[in-house]
N, C-alpha and C positions, 0 to 999 in steps of 0.2 A: 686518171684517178688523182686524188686530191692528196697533197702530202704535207706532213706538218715538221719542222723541226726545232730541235729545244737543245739546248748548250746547258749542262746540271751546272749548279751555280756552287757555294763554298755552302749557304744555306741546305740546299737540300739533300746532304747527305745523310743518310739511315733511310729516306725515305726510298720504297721500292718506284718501278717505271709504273706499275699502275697505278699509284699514290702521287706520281708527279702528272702522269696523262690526266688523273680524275682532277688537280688540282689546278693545271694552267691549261687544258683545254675543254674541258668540265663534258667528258666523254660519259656517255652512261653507261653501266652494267653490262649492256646486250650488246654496247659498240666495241668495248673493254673484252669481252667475250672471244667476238670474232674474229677480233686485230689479233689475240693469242693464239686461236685454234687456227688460224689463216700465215699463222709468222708472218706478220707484217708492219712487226717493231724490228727494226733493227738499232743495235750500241755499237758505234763504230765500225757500223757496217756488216757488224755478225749478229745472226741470231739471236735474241733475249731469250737467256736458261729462264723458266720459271718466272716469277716477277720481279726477277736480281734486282741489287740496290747498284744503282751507278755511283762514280765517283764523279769529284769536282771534275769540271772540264769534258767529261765524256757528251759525243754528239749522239743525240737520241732522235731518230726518223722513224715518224710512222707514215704507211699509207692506207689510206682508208680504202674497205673491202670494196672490188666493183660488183654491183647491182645491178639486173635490166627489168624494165617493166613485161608485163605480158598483156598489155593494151594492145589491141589487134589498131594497126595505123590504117586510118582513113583522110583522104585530103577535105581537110575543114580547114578554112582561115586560121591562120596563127599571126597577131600581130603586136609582134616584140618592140618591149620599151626600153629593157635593157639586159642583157645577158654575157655571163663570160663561164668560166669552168667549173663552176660552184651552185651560181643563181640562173634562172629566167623567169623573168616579168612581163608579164603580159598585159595589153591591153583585151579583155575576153568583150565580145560582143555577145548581147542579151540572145536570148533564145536556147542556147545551150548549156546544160546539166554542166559539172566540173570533171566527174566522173563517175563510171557506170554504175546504176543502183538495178535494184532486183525489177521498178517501173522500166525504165529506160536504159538499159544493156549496153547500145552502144550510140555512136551520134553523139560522141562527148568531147569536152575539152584534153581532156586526154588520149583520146585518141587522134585527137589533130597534130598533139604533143609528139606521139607516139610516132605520126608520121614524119614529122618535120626534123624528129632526132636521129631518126633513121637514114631519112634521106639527106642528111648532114656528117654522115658515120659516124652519129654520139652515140654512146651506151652509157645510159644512166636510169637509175630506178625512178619515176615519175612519182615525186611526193609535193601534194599543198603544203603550204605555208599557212593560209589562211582560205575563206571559201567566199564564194559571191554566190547567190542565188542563180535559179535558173535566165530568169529577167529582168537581173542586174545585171548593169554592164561595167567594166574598169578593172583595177589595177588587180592580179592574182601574179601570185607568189608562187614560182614552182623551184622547190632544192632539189639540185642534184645529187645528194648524199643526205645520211639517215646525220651526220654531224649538225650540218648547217642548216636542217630542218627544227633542229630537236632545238640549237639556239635563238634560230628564229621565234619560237613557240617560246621559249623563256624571257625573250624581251616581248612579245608584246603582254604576255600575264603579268609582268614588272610595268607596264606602263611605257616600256621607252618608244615602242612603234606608234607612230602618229597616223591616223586614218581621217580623211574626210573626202564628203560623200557632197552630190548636188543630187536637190530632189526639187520637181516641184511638185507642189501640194496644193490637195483643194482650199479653196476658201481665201481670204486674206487675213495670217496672224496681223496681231494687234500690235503686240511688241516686238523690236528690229531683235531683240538677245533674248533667249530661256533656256530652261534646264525642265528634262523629263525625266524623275528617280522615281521610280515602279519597276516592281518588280515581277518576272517572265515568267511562264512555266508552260509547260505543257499539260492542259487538264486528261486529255485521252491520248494514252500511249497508242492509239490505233488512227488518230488523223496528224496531219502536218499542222495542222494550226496552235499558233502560240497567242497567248493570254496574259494579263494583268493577272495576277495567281500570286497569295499570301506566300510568302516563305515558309510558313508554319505550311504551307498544303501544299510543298513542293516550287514553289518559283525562287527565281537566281536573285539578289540585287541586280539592276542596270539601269544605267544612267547614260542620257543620251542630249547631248549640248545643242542645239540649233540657230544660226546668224540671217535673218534675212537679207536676202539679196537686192531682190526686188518685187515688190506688189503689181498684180496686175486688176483692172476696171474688171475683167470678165471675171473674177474670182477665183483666182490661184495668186500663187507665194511659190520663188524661187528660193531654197533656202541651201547654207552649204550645212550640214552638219557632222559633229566628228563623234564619236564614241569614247569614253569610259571603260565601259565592259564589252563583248562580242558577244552578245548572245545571237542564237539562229532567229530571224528576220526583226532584231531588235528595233530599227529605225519604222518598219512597217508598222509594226504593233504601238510603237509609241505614238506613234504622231499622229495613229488614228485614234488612239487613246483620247488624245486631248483635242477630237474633233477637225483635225487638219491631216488627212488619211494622203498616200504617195499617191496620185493620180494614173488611173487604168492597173491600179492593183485588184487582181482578181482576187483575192481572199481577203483582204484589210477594206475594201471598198468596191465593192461587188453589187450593195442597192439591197443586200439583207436587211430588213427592217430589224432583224435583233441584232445586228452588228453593233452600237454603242455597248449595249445591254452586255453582250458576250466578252464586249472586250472588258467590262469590269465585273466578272462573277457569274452572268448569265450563260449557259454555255446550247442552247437551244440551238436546232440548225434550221436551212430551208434546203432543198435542192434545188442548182440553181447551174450554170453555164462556169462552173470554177475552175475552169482556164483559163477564161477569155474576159482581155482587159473592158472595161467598162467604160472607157473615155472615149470620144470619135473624135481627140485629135491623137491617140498617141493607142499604138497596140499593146504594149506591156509596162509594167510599173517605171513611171520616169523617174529611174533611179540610177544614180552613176557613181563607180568610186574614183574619183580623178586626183587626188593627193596621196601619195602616199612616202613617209621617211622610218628609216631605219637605220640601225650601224650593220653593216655588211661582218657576217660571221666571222671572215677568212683576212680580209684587209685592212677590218677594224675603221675604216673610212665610212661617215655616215652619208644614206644614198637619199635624194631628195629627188623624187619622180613622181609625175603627173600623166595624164590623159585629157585629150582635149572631152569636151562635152561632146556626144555621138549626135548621128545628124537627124535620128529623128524627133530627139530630146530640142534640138535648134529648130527644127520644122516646127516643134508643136508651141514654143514660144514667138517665132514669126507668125503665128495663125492666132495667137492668142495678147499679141500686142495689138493685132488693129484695129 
């Protein structure tokens, strides 16, 4: 279990322990909560009466509550990029959900999790960080504690998490640099598909930066791109927006003749194969999240980690350079 400790300084006296916990480890409410009902502050090594005020010099230990998931574990690949008592990062290969939804139960990243912490004799509660599509591949965030999740989520909403993504795309862009500000929404609470949708009628701002890598003669763009905002399938929705859709994305680039139309206002459907990627070089959206930087909750040292590009993403530009 994760433990934090703080030495009260000449400054913070009058202030109580959960005035000093919400103030230098920016605990929230429901974590502030538990650590009381659980005694799991201790002043000097004794029990915290109430929310006492400490004096100058007193040592203040908390441990954070342990948690386990109830992910039933099943052996799926798990392949760690970095991990220690706090965090695990993974590299997630496409095909797999993050965690169980009411469609898809089990067969998920979490229960691979689930396995691997088990048969490692970890007990911790399986919480994202951040989420990857079912057929996106790359970097996912799993915190070990409800602390170093809840900070994670505060830096990337501040901006300090850095995200970039390789995709490649149909067509060949024009320009090596752009920028994509539209804005997201969901028109029908009852399908997964997200849209170009006025703010006034429910869509988020998002902006979404894109660098070309390299053009290819058959008519695709390697490009890296990073995010602005997170909205759910922001990069798909954009780049098909402006007519450079992720290549063998079954929703964003599926061969619907209203797909431009939908993606700006028209919201018309066809029924159609929307599973199944549409490319015959590549089975699901060549999308990857291979960069990722953050300041580590606990260490305070910022973490700069990648993934290599996966190998059917390398297949299908070996087949598409010749």
């Amino acid at each position: 279990m994760a433990q934090f400790t703080y030495i009260v300084k000449e400054t913070d006296k009058e202030l109580t322990v959960k005035e000093l916990l919400k103030r230098n480890f920016h605990f929230s409410s429901r974590l502030l909560t538990k650590i009381k009902q659980q005694d799991l502050a201790k002043l000097n090594g004794q029990s915290v009466r109430g929310w006492m005020s400490p004096s100058p010099g007193d040592k203040l230990t908390v441990t954070l509550p342990e948690e386990t998931s109830d992910f039933p574990p099943e052996d799926i690949p798990i392949s760690v990029v970095f991990e220690d008592e706090s965090l695990l990062v993974i590299n997630k290969q496409p095909g797999f959900v993050v965690h169980p939804t009411k469609g898809k139960p089990n067969h998920t990243i979490a229960n691979g999790i689930a396995k691997k912490s088990a048969d490692e004799g970890q007990s911790y509660k399986i919480r994202f960080a951040n989420r990857l599509d079912m057929n996106t591949s790359g970097l996912l965030i799993i915190a070990k504690n409800g602390f170093v999740q809840e900070q994670l989520i505060r830096q990337m909403k501040a901006g300090i998490t850095e995200k970039k993504y390789l995709a490649i795309l149909d067509g060949c862009i024009d320009d090596d640099y752009g920028t994509v500000n539209a804005p997201i929404g969901r028109p029908d609470p009852n399908e997964v598909e997200r849209w170009i949708l006025p703010t006034e009628k429910g869509g988020f701002d998002s902006i979404t930066h894109y660098h070309v890598l390299k053009r290819f003669s058959k008519g695709y763009t390697l490009a890296e791109i990073s995010l602005e905002t997170g909205r759910t399938h922001q990069i798909r929705v954009h780049m098909a927006s402006i007519g450079h859709p992720v290549t063998g994305d079954h929703l964003y680039n599926n061969g619907d003749p209203f797909l431009y139309r939908k993606l700006h206002g028209d919201y018309r459907r066809i029924e159609g194969e929307e599973e199944k990627s549409t490319s015959k070089y590549i089975d699901r959206q060549a999308l990857h999240a291979y960069q990722l930087s953050f300041i580590h909750p606990i260490t305070e040292k910022k973490l700069c980690l990648e993934a290599p590009m996966p190998n059917d993403m390398e297949e299908m530009i070996k087949r598409i350079s010749m």
